[in-house]
C-alpha positions in Angstrom: 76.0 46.1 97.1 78.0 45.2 94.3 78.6 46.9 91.2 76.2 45.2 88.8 72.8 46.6 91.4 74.2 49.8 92.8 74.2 50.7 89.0 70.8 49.8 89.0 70.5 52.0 92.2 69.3 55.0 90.1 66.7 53.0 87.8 65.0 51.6 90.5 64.0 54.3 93.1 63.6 57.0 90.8 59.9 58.5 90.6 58.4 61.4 89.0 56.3 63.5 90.8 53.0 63.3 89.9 52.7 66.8 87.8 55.4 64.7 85.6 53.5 62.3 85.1 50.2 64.0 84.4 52.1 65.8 81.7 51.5 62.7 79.5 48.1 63.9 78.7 47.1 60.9 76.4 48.1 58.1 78.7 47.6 55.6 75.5 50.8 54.3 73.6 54.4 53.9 75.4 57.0 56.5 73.8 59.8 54.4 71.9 62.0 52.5 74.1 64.1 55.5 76.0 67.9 54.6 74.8 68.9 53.3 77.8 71.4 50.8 78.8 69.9 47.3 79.3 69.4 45.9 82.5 70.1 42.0 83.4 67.2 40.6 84.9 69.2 38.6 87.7 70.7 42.1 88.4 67.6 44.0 89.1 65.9 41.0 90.9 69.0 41.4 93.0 68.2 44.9 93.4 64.7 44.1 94.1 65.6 41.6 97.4 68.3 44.0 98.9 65.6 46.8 99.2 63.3 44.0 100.5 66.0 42.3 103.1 63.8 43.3 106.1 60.7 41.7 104.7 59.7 38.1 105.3 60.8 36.1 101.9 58.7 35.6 98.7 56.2 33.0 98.7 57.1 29.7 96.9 54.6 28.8 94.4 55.0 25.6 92.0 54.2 25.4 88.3 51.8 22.6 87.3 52.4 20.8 84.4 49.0 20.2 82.5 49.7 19.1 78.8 52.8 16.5 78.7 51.5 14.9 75.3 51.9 17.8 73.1 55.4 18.5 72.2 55.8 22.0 70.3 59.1 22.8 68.1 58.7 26.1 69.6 59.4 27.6 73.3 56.3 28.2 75.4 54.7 31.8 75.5 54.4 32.5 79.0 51.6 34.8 79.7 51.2 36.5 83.0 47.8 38.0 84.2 47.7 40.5 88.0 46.2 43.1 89.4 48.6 44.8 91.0 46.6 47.1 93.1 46.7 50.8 92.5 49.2 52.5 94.4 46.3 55.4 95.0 43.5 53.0 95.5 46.1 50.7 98.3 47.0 53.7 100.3 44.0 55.8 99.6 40.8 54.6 99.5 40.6 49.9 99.7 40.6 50.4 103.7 42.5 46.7 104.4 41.5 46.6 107.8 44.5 43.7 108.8 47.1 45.5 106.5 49.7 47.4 108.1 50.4 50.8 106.9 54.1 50.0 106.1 53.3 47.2 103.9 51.8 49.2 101.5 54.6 52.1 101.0 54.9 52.5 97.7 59.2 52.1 97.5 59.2 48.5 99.4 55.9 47.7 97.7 57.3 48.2 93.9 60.0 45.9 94.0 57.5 43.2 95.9 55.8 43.8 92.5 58.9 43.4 89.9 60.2 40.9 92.5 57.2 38.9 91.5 57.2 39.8 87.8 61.4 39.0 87.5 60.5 35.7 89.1 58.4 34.1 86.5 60.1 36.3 83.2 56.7 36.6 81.4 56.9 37.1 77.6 53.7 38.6 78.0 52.6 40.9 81.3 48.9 41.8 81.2 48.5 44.1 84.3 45.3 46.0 86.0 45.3 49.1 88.1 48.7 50.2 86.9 49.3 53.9 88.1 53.1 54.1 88.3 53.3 53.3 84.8 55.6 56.3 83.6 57.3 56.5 86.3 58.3 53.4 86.9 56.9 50.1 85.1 57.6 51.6 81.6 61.0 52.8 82.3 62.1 49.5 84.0 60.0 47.2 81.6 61.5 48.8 78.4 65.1 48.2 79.6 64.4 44.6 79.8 63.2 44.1 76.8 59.7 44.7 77.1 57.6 46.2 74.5 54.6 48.4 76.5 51.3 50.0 76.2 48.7 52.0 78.8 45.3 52.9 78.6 43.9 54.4 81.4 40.4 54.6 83.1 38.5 57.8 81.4 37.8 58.8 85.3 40.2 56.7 87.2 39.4 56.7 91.4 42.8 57.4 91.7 42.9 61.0 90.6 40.2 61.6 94.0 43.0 60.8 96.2 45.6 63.2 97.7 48.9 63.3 96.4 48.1 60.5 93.3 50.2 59.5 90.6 48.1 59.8 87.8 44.9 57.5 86.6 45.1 54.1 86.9 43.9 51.6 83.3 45.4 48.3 82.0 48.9 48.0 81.0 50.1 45.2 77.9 54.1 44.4 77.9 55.8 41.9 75.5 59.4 40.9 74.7 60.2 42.1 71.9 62.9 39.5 71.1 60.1 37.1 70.6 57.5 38.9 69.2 56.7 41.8 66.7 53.4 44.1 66.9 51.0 43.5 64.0 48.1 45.9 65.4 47.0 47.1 68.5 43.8 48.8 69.8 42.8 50.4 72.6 39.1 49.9 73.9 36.7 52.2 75.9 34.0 49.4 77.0 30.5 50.4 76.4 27.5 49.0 78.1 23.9 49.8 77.1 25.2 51.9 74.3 27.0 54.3 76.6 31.0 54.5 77.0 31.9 53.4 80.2 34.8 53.9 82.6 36.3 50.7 81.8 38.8 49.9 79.0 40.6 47.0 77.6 43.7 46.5 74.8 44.2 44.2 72.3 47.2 43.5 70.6 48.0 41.1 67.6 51.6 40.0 67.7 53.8 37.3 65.8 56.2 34.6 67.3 59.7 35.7 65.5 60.5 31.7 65.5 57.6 30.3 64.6 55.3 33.1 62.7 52.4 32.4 64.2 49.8 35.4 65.2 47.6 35.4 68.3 45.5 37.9 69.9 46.9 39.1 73.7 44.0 40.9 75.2 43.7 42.8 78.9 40.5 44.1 80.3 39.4 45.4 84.0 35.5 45.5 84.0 33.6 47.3 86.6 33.7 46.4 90.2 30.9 46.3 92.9 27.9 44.3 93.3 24.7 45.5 91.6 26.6 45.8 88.5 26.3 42.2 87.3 24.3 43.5 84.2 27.1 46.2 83.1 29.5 43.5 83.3 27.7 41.5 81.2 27.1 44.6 78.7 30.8 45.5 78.9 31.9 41.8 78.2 29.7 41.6 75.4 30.7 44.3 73.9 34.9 43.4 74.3 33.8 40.5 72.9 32.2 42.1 69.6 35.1 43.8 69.5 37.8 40.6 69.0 35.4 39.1 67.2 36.3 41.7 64.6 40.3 41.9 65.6 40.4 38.2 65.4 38.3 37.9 61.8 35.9 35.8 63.5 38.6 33.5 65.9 40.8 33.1 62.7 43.7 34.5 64.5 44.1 32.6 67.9 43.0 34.5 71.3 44.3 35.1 74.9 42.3 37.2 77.0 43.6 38.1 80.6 41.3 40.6 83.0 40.7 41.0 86.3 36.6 40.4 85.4 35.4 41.3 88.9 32.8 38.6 87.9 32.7 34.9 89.9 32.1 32.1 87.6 28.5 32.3 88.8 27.9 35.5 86.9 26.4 36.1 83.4 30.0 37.6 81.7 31.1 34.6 82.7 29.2 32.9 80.9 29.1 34.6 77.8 32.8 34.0 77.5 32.7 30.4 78.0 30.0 29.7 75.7 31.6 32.5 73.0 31.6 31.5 69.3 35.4 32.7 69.7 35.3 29.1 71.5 37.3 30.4 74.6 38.6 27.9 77.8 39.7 29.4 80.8 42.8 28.1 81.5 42.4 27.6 85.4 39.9 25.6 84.7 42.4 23.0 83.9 44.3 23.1 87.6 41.2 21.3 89.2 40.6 18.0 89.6 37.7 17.9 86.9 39.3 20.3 84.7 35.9 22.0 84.9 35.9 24.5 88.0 37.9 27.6 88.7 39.8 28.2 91.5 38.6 28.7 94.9 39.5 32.4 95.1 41.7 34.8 93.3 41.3 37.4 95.5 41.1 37.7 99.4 41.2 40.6 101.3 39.7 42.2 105.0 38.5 45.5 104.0 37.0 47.3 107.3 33.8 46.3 105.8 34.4 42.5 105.7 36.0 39.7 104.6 35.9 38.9 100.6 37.5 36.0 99.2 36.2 35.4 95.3 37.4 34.2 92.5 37.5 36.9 89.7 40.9 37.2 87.6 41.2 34.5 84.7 43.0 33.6 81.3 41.0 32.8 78.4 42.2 31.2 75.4 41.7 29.8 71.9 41.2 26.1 72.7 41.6 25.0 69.1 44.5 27.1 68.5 46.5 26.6 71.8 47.1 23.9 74.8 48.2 25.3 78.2 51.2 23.6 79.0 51.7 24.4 82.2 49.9 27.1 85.3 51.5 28.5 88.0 49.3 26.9 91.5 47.9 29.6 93.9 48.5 30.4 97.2 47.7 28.0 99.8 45.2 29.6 102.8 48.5 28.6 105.1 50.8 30.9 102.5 48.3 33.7 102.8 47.4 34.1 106.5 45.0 35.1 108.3 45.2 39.1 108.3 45.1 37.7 104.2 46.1 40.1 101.2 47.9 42.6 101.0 50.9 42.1 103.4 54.5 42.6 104.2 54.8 39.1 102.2 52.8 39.8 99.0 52.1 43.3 97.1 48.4 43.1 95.6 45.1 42.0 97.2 45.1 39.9 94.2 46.9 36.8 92.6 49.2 36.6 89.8 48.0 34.2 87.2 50.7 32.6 85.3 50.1 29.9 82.4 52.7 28.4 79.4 51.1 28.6 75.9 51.8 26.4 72.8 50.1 26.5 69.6 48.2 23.6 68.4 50.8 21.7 65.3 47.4 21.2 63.7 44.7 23.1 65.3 41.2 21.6 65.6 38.1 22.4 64.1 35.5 25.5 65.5 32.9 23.1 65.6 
């Protein structure tokens, strides 16, 4: 190992304990960036692969390029959406009946995850079920540049299993070479007037080159079937809620979540009829441009076999064009013992897309 990652070494297999992490009693806004020395990307994604050696390689999976006619004077804002599976929830309490133990220990299994995040370089990371933010997402994150905030679940499932790092909620990251933090707000969901156990956070930001404000936006809404109604209710009511941050779709809008809903479902369709006139941006990798992907998720828990489609951007269409999305994994890629595995950290896929703004936006109408 050479000098550049043993240096890196001590950065990346550090972890609190969990009683240090619990001390952070408010689990809402990052500390200011610790003063720590910078780390190269390359470096750590180095790091990441020589912990990894004995694992089978990183899947390869191919950007798409969707909008070739609208040239921007500005860089692309890349915007990475994943649920990266609780650490608790993995080990714990998801039962994946074809996963082997070993896949999912949590110091092979963290670098899978930055090995993933390195790869693409988001400007903008929107995670779910982040509980090793503290200890290790915030630490690393900052040191490359990354701007972050957590909000965790008011009664996270993580804190009922043994030896747990802390609640798990939504994480938000950005570069903060490329953009500046306007206003942020963090967002206990309510459904039926009551304050649920889901959360999202929305953050206004502007490009440094351009100085153009958008909306980033990351939500986890509740899980399970039988709850299609309290997805709806907590949709709804994230949706009142930009409404408002955005002064009525004034400032342009990314939402990423992991929405536990299929397109078949009512919160579905609430966002893609929304006056905040929203696209989903995977939409745009089919054939039609009009169906989402067959699956974003697939998994063998020991009480079957789920393969659904449930994680998805949404953005402004008259404010922004999606350049480009990253393509999913084939059914080949994934295997049939399917997600997690020694090849891929989450029971989810990442969803990657390039945004540009509109030169001259179109009308709401």
């Amino acid at each position: 190992m050479g000098n550049g990652t043993s240096r890196l070494y001590s950065a990346l297999t550090k972890t609190l304990n969990s009683s240090a992490a619990a001390q952070h009693a408010e689990y809402l806004e990052s500390p200011d960036p610790e003063h720590l020395e910078p780390i190269d990307p390359k470096e750590l994604l180095e790091e990441c692969r020589a912990v990894l050696h004995r694992r089978p390689p990183r899947y390869q999976r191919d950007f798409v390029a969707l909008r070739t006619d609208h040239p921007s004077s500005h860089p692309p804002i890349r915007v990475m959406q994943w649920n990266i599976l609780a650490q608790a929830l993995g080990e714990g309490k998801d039962n994946f009946a074809q996963c082997p133990v070993e896949a999912l220990k949590w110091e092979e299994r963290k670098c899978l995850i930055l090995e993933e995040i390195l790869a693409y370089q988001p400007d903008i990371l929107c995670l779910q079920e982040v509980d090793h933010y503290f200890d290790t997402f915030q630490p690393l994150l900052s040191r490359l540049g990354y701007q972050g905030t957590f909000f965790p679940k008011p009664w996270s499932p993580c804190l009922d299993v043994e030896h747990n790092n802390g609640p798990d909620g939504c994480a938000l990251f950005f570069l903060q070479n490329r953009f500046k933090l306007v206003h942020s707000a963090n967002i206990r969901l309510t459904a039926m007037a009551l304050k649920t156990n889901q959360v999202a956070i929305a953050q206004t930001l502007e490009c440094k080159e351009s100085s153009r404000q958008f909306c980033i936006a990351v939500t986890h809404l509740k899980a399970r079937t039988g709850w299609e109604q309290f997805r709806s209710a907590q949709g709804c009511d994230l949706l009142r809620n930009l409404q408002n941050i955005t002064q009525g779709a004034k400032i342009p809008l990314i939402i990423c979540g992991d929405f536990n809903a299929e397109p078949t479902e009512e919160v579905y369709r609430h966002f893609a009829s929304s006056s905040l006139n929203l696209n989903s941006a995977y939409k745009l990798l089919s054939a039609d441009g009009q169906s989402e992907p067959p699956y974003t998720t697939w998994k063998i828990r020991t009480s079957g076999e789920s393969r659904h489609t449930l994680d998805y951007i949404w953005y402004s269409k008259h404010a922004l064009s999606v350049q480009s999305a990253l393509d999913l994994l084939t059914e080949e890629q994934i295997g049939p013992n399917r997600l997690p595995s020694f090849n891929y950290p989450s029971d989810h896929l990442s969803l990657v897309c390039d945004f540009s703004f509109n030169e001259e936006p179109d009308g709401l109408s």
